[in-house]
C-alpha positions, -999 to +999 in steps of 0.1 A: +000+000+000+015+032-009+025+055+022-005+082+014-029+054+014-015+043+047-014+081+062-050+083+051-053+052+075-038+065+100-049+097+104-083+090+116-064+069+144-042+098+154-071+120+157-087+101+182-059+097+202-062+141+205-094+137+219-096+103+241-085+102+276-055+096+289-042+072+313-026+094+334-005+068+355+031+062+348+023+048+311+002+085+301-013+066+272-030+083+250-064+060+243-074+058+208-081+025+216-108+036+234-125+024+194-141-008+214-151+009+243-172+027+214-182-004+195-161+007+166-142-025+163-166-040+138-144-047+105-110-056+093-107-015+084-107-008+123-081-035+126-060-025+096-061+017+107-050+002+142-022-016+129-011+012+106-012+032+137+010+012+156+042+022+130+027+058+130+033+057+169+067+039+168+079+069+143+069+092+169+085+074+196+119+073+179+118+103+159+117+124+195+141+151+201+153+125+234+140+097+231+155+079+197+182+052+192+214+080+189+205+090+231+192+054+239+217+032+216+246+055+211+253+085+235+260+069+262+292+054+244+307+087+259+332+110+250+357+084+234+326+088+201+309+122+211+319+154+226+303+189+224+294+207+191+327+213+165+318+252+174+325+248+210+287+254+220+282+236+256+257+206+257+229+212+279+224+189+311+202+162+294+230+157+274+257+162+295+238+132+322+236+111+292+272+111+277+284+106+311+259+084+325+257+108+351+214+113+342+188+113+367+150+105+368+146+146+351+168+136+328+140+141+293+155+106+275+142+087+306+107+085+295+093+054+283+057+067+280+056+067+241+071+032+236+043+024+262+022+043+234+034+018+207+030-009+230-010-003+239-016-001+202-004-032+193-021-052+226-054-037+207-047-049+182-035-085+192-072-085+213-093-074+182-078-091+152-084-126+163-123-118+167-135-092+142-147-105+111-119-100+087-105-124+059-074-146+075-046-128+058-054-098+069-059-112+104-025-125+098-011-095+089-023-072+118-015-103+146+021-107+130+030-065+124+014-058+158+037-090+175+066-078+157+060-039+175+052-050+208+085-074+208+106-049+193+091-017+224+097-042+247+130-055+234+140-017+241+122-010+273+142-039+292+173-037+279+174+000+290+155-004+323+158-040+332+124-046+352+094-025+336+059-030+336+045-058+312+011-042+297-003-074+275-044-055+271-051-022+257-061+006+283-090+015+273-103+028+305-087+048+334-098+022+358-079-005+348-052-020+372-027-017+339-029+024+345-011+027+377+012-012+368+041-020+387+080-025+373+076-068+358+108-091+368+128-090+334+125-122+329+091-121+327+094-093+300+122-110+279+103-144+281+069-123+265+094-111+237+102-139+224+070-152+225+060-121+203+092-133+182+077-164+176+033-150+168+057-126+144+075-154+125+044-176+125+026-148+108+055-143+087+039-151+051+013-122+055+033-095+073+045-080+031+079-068+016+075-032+030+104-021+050+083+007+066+066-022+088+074-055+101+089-081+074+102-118+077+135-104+076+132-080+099+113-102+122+144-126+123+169-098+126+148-088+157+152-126+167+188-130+162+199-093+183+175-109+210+193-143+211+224-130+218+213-104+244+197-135+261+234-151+257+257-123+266+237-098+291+215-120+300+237-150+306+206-173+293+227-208+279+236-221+251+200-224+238+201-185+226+232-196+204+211-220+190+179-196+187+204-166+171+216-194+146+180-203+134+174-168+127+205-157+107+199-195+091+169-174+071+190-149+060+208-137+032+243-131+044+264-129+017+275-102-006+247-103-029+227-086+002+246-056+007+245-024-015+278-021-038+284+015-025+277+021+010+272+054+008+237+045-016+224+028+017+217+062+030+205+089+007+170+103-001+170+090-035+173+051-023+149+052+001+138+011+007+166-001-012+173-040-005+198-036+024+173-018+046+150-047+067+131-021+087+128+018+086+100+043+101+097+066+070+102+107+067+086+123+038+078+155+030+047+152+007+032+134+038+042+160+063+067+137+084+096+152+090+126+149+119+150+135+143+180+134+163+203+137+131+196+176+132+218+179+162+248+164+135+240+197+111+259+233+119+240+268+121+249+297+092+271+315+114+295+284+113+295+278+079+311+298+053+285+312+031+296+295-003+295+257+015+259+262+037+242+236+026+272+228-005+284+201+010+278+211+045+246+203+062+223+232+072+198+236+100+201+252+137+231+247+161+254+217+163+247+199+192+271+168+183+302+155+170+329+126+162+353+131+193+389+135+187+394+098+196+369+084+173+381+109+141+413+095+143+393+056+140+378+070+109+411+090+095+431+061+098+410+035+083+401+061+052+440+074+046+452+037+058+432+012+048+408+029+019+381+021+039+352+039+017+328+043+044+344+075+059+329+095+032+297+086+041+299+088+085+323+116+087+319+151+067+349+174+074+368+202+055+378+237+055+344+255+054+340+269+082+330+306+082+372+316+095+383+285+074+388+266+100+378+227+096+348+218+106+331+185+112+295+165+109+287+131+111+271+127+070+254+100+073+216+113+070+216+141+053+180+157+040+169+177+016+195+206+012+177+224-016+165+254+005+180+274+030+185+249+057+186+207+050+152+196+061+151+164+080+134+140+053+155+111+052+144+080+065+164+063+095+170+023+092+165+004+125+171-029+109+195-035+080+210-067+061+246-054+075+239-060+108+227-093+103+258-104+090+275-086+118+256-106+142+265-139+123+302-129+126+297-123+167+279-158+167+306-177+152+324-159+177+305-171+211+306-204+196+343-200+193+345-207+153+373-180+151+375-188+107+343-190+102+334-155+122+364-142+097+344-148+067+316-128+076+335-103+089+355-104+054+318-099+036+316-062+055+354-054+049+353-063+011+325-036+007+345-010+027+380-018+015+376-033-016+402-064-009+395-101-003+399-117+030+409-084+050+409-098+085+433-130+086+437-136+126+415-166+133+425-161+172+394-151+195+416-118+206+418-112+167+383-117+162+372-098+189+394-066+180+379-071+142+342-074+157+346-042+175+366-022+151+338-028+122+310-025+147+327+010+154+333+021+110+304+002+098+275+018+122+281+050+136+250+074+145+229+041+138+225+034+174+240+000+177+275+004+183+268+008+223+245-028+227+272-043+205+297-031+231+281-043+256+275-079+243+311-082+234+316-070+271+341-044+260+322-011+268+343-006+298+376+001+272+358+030+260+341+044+287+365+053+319+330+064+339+312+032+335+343+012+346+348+026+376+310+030+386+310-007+378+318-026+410+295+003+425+265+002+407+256-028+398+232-013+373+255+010+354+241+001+321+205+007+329+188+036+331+169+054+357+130+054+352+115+092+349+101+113+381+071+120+359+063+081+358+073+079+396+052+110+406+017+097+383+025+060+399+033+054+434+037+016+428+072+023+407+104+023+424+133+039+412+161+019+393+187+001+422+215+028+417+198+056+403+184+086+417 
């Protein structure tokens, strides 16, 4: 269905969602599902505008100034990626707390209220769709899109905050106990995801080829990351390696999956090219525009006027940029090794307004025809590299130091153009390879930081976390928001946080 079609879906959703009640407890859901308390779940067009819905809600989840995968997935790397704006422009707190994992419950990228959003649109959906008269693909469709969303909120919401609260029914009125919920065990929660993995993949044949919502192979890319969190963070056995192995089994993971030029992965004019699994879409024509990647772009009065926009991105102020440290990873692999990426992640040159040189990460860049870049390009959560990433770190777990090589080799011959790049079939040489293409092959995508921590090598990059470690037990989490703890008495704040 083209993306108007599904707008004009959607919208009728969205508006009722301004007008319905809100749960005002910890979750402050906004009830659009209020639909059955209104008998209006009659048809398979309620359940399909619901399920449309679902990805309109996920966009506006992750396409939030604060809440998004850069601050959840990537920021809190620290200062050996990020630092302060090229122009020397201070971060403000919320920043500052989450760079340094120094954030408290005020801290604005602590809320979990609109994956909690996402989350109560698909539970309506996953109560409606299996009784409203609707043909059985499109029941399939809207059980296996609306599985795939809740696992995937979920999948978030306890890997940042461990225990949270496990909503399965839609709130559809402020009375119900799942208003005012208390914080689930995690186990509990990662035990309901992949559960939601598994309606997802059962569902699989009617869930479409549209990367803008759920697809088989997103669903298994979503299935393999979760495996081996369940193995590494989790410390869940063996089993996970097994589970991980079964989902990348589906997969293409050779060459023949990946773009030829990295750099086309990205840009407006490819939009849903073959390497992206699963993207929430920006577009113009339908109004949706945004997110964190304006905090990459530089203000006028940086820029020298003849290069605003020609080749350097355009907006408000810099907020964020490549750190010393991690320029120096990117230099070196593009003046050392050829590595053709750095074109693509790092922008620098001598343009700005003195002629100094100025940085930006150039990854997402919109529509630079006017006087500032409009943020219109889409951001992919899920893409074919990663999968083959994730194969290379399996092989590693399951100590099959050659084998993890030759996926690893698959990424490198794209960026460096050479067969069989990485030679050192040790686990130490694997393990340096895995983070070093991790670090050129996914920057701003917000996965370098859960790929650091799987590898349990965050602590080399991060001088704060290792020595809060033996301290604070929950160092990687994060603290829970005082607006959830102030609506919900029942919550209690993270162990370690304040």
């Amino acid at each position: 269905m083209k993306l108007k079609n599904i707008m004009r879906l959607i919208l009728p959703v969205v508006a009722g969602a301004m007008v319905a009640t809100s749960c005002h407890g910890d979750l402050d859901i906004m009830q659009d599902n209020r639909l059955s308390a209104s008998n209006m779940w009659k048809d398979a067009t309620d359940v399909t505008q619901s399920t449309y819905g679902i990805y309109e809600r996920m966009r506006s989840c992750f396409v939030h100034n604060n809440t998004n995968v850069f601050y959840w997935g990537e920021v809190r790397v620290g200062t050996y990626m990020w630092g302060s704006s090229i122009v020397n422009l201070a971060h403000d707190n919320d920043m500052i707390g989450v760079e340094s994992s120094t954030m408290n419950g005020s801290n604005a990228s602590t809320s979990w209220s609109a994956l909690y959003s996402t989350i109560d649109q698909a539970n309506a959906v996953l109560k409606y769709a299996p009784i409203v008269n609707m043909s059985e693909k499109e029941r399939s469709f809207a059980i296996g899109q609306a599985s795939f969303a809740r696992a995937y909120c979920y999948f978030w919401a306890a890997r940042l905050w461990g225990d949270v609260p496990l909503n399965l029914v839609p709130i559809e009125s402020v009375s119900q106990p799942e208003c005012y919920p208390v914080r689930a065990p995690k186990a509990d929660v990662y035990a309901q995801i992949g559960v939601d993995i598994q309606t997802a993949l059962d569902n699989a044949a009617n869930l479409g080829s549209d990367c803008y919502f759920a697809t088989k192979t997103a669903v298994n890319l979503l299935k393999a990351e979760y495996a081996l969190w369940m193995y590494t963070n989790q410390k869940g056995g063996d089993s996970y390696l097994t589970l991980a192995q079964d989902a990348l089994d589906a997969l293409d993971l050779t060459n023949n999956a990946l773009l030829a030029d990295y750099g086309q992965v990205f840009v407006n004019s490819n939009k849903k090219n073959k390497e992206i699994a699963f993207a929430l879409s920006n577009n113009q024509a339908e109004k949706l525009t945004g997110g964190f990647y304006q905090y990459f772009y530089l203000g006028n009065s940086s820029i020298a006027s003849a290069y605003q926009n020609k080749p350097v991105p355009m907006n408000a102020t810099q907020w964020w940029g490549f750190q010393p440290t991690f320029m120096k990873r990117l230099r070196d692999s593009r003046d050392n090794e050829g590595d053709k990426r750095v074109a693509t992640n790092l922008g620098d040159g001598d343009y700005g307004a003195s002629g100094e040189n100025i940085t930006w990460c150039n990854k997402y860049i919109g529509d630079q025809s006017g006087a500032i870049a409009v943020l219109d390009c889409d951001i992919p959560y899920y893409r074919t590299a990663l999968g083959i990433m994730m194969a290379a770190e399996l092989a590693y777990y399951k100590k099959e130091y050659t084998k993890a090589l030759g996926y690893l080799n698959v990424i490198a011959k794209r960026a460096y153009g050479k067969d069989g790049y990485y030679k050192d079939a040790t686990a130490t040489g694997v393990l340096a390879a895995l983070e070093n293409e991790y670090f050129l092959e996914f920057p701003a995508e917000g996965v370098i930081w859960w790929a650091l921590i799987r590898l349990d090598t965050i602590w080399n990059y991060n001088d704060y976390l290792k020595e809060q470690k033996a301290t604070n037990p929950n160092i990687l989490l994060w603290p829970i928001s005082n607006s959830a703890r102030n609506k919900n008495y029942k919550l209690v704040q993270t162990e370690g946080w304040n």
